[in-house]
N, C-alpha and C positions, 0 to 999 in steps of 0.2 A: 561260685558266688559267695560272700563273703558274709560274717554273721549279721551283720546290720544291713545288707543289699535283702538278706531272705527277709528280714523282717517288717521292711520298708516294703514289699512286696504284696508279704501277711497283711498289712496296714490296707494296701489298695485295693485288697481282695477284700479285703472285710468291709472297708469303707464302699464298695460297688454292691456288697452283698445287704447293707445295710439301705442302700439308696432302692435295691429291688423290692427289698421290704417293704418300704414308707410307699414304693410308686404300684405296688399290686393292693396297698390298702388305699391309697387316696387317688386314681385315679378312675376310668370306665376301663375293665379289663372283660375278657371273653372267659366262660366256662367255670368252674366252681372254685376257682382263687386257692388261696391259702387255704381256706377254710371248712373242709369237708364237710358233713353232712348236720343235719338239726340233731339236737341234744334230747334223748328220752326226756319228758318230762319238765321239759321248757315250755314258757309260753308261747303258743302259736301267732305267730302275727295274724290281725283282723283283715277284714276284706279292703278297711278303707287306710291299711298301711301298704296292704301290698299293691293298690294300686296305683298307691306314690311313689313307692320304687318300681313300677315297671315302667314307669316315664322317668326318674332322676338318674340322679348321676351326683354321688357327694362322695368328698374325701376328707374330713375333720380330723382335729388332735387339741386334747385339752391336757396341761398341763399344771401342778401345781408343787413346790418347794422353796421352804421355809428360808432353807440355806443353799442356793444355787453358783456354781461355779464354772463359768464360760473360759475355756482355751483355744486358740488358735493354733495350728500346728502343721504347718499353716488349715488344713481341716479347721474348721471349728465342730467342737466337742462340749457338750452341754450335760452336767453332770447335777444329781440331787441329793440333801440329805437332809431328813427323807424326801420322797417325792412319791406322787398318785398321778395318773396320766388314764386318761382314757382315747381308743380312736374309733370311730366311723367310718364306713364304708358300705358303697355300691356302684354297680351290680357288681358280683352278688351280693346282697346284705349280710353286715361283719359288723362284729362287734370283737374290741379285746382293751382287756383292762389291766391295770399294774398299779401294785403299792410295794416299796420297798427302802428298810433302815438306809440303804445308801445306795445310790446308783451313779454307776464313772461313764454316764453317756453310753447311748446304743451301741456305736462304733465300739467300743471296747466290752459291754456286757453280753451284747448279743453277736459279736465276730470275731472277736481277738481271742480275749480269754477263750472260748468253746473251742478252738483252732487248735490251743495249746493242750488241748486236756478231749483230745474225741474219745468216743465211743471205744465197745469192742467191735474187734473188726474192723476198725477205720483209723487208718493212721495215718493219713492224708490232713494237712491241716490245711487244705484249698477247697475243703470238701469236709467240713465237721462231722454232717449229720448228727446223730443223738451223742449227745457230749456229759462227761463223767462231772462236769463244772455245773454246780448247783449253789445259785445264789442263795445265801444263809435265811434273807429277809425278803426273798421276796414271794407277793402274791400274785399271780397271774391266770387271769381269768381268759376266755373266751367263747363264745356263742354265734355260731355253732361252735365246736370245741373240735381240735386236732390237737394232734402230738408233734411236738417240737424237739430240738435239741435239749431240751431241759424237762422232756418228758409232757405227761396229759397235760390237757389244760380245760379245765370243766366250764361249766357257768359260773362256779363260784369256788373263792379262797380265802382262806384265814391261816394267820400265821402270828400264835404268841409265844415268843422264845421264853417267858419269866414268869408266863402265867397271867391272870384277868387283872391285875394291877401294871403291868408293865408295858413295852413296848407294843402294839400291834397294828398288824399290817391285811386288810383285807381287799379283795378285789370281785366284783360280779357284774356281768353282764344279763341281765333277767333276758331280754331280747338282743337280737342281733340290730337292733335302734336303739339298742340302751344301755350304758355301762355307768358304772359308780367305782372308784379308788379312795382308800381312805389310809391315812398313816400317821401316828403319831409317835415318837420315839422322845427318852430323857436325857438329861444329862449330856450336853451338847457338848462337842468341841472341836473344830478344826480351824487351824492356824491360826490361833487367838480367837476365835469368834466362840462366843461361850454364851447356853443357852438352860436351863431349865426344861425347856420341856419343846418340840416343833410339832406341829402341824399338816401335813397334807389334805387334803380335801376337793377332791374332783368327781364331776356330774357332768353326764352330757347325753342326750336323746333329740328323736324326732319329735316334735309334739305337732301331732296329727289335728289338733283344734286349731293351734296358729298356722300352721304349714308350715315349721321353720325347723332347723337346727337350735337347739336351745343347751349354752355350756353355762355352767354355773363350777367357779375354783373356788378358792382359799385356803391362804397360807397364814400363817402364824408362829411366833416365836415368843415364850416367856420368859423375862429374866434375862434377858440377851446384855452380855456382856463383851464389850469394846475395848480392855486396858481399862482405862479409869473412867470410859464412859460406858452409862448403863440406858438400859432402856427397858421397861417395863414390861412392854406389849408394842409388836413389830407385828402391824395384820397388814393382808390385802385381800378383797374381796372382787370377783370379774364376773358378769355376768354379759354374755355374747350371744345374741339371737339373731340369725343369719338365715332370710329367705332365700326362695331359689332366685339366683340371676339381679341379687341384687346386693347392695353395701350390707355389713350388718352394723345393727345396734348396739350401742355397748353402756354397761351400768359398770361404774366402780365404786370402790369405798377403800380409801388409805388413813390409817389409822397406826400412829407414834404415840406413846402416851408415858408418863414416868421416865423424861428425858434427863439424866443428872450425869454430876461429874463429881469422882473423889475429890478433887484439891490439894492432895499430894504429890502428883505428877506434873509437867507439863505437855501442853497439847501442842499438835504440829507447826502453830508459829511461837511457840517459845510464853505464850502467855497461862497462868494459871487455871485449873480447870472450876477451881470453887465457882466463878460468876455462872457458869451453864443453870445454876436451878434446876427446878422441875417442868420442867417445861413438856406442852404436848402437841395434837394438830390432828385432825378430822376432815380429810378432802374428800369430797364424791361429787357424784356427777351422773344422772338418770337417762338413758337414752341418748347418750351426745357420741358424734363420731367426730373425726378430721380436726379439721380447722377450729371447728367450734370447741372438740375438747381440750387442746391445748387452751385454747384461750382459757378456758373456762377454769381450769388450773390454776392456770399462773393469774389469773384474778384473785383463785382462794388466797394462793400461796403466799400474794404480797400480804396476806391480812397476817402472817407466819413466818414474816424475814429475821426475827430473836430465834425462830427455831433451827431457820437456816444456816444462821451464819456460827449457832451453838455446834452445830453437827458440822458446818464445813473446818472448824479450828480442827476435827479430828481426822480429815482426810473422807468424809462419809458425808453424800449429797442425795438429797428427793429428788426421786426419779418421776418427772411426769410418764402417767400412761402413755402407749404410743400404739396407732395402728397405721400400716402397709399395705400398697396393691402390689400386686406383684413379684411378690417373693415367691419362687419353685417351691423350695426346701424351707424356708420357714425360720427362726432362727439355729445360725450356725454357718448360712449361707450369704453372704452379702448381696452378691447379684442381685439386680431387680432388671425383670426381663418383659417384655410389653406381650410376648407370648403366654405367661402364665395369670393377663388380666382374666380378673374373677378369681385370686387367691389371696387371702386374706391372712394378715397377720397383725394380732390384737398384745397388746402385752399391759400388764399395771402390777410389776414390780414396785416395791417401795423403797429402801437403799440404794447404792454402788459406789463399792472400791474397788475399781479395776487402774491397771497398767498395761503399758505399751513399751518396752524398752527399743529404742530407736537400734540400740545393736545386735538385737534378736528378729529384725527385719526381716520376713520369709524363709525362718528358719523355726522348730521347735521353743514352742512358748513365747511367740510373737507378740501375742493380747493374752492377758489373764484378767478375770474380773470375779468378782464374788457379787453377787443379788442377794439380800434379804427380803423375804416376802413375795415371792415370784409367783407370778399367775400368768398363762397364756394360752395362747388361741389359735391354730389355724388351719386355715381349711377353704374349700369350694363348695357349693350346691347348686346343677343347674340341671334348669326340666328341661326333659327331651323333645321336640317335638314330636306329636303322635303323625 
């Protein structure tokens, strides 16, 4: 078999090994999961948690990054810098959390690279097990806590490469209904996108007084530089409460503020950048799903068309929120399949400059796209009957 046939191979193993992952945490699976036993010295769940999961069945994933970068290949691959992610799961109840300077998608952090770099003892790359590849920046938490390819994984993580001024990356799950990611990093830069300072910011629990899943993101970028367009403060903020067996709720907040342009360049149709201004824009929206919150949008939005058409001369469009039935895998995946109704996919990203080059059509780097400000959601929660 030839260099590129073993590797294209490495690819589908990883990518199958990755899909086992996501479906032993977000589905109803038999017997103690991933996730071995309770953690000395954690909090015990109460009587009126566990006897929410002895009738549920939830699979969640919360997501947050400042500077997100989507590829098809054709796979699609969802990478962050930084990024916080938290996921849910039962039965058995799970919890695991992550914060990290930069992450190139599951598919490649959690089964490629470890493939290339296993263990002692293992030099099978179809079969990692514990792998010598130790991401620089990342935190990862889990509750109950097991050992991974990348070694323990406790209730709680912190990680400061430059000390209490600098970058840092923390992760805990206090219960197995509850995780927190958190990530900040400076001095930004990838492919011209230039930044001051990002953000990550993720939360997500049971809360046993509403009976819901409750995710709470936010992302952020300071200083974010475009070429000659700037922009001050690039946030998004998602808040997703999701009962059992039914739509959820979703609260956002998009926020662009200190929109300007040097005036010494020109922007994508040939016109000067000076007329941009300072321009800014504050969309949200309290409780609204579907239908209504599109509209609800694009109501703000027209009151906002100087901002639009300031950011569309640069190749760079507002992204309305969007939520999904449907979707297995959540984004990455196109499919939408009437088999995985009751799965929910929420997003309120606030940029995108992405491409398609029509002659990269079903081959490597099909779709590229870049998100600023990305937030997302998804997941199931349904009671069992007794």
């Amino acid at each position: 078999m030839s260099v590129l046939g073993k590797r294209t191979r490495r690819f589908r193993l990883a990518y199958a090994a990755l899909a086992g992952l996501l479906l032993s945490a977000m589905t109803v699976t038999d017997g103690a999961g991933l996730l071995g036993h309770s953690p000395a010295g954690a909090r015990e769940m109460n009587d009126e948690e566990r006897a929410v999961t002895s009738r549920s069945a939830w699979g969640t994933y919360a997501w947050s990054a400042p500077i997100e970068w989507y590829e098809e290949i054709p796979y699609g691959l969802v990478g962050g810098y930084p990024m916080a992610d938290v996921m849910l799961g039962t039965p058995p109840e799970k919890c695991e959390s992550r914060a990290a300077g930069s992450w190139f998608s599951y598919a490649v952090e959690e089964a490629i690279i470890p493939s290339y770099y296993p263990g002692e003892g293992n030099s099978s790359p179809d079969d990692p097990g514990a792998s010598k590849y130790r991401p620089p920046t990342l935190a990862r938490s889990a509750n109950p806590p097991y050992k991974s390819q990348y070694g323990d994984n406790q209730e709680k993580a912190e990680l400061k490469p430059t000390g209490d001024s600098g970058p840092v990356f923390t992760s805990a799950c206090e219960t197995p209904l509850a995780g927190k990611a958190f990530a900040r990093h400076f001095t930004m830069n990838m492919n011209g996108v230039k930044a001051d300072q990002g953000v990550a910011e993720t939360e997500q629990r049971f809360d046993t007084a509403k009976h819901m899943i409750v995710t709470n993101t936010h992302s952020e970028l300071t200083n974010l530089s475009l070429g000659t367009l700037t922009i001050k403060e690039v946030a998004s903020f998602l808040t997703v409460e999701l009962p059992p067996d039914s739509k959820p709720n979703i609260s956002y907040r998009i926020v662009l503020q200190g929109i300007s342009g040097g005036g010494s360049e020109k922007s994508n149709d040939g016109g000067q950048d000076s007329d941009v201004g300072d321009k800014g824009l504050v969309i949200s929206g309290q409780s609204v799903g579907g239908a209504d919150m599109l509209a609800q949008f694009n109501q703000q939005m027209n009151a906002h068309q100087d901002v639009v058409k300031a950011l569309g001369r640069y190749g760079v469009r507002v992204l309305a929120p969007n939520i999904e039935e449907g979707r297995c895998w959540g984004r990455g995946v196109k499919e939408v399949s009437q088999t995985c109704k009751g799965w929910y996919l929420a997003e309120g990203p606030v940029l995108d400059a992405g491409f398609g080059p029509n002659s990269r059509e079903n081959q490597i780097f099909q779709y590229q796209a870049m998100r600023l400000g990305s937030t997302r959601f998804f997941g199931h929660y349904n009671e069992i009957d007794s």
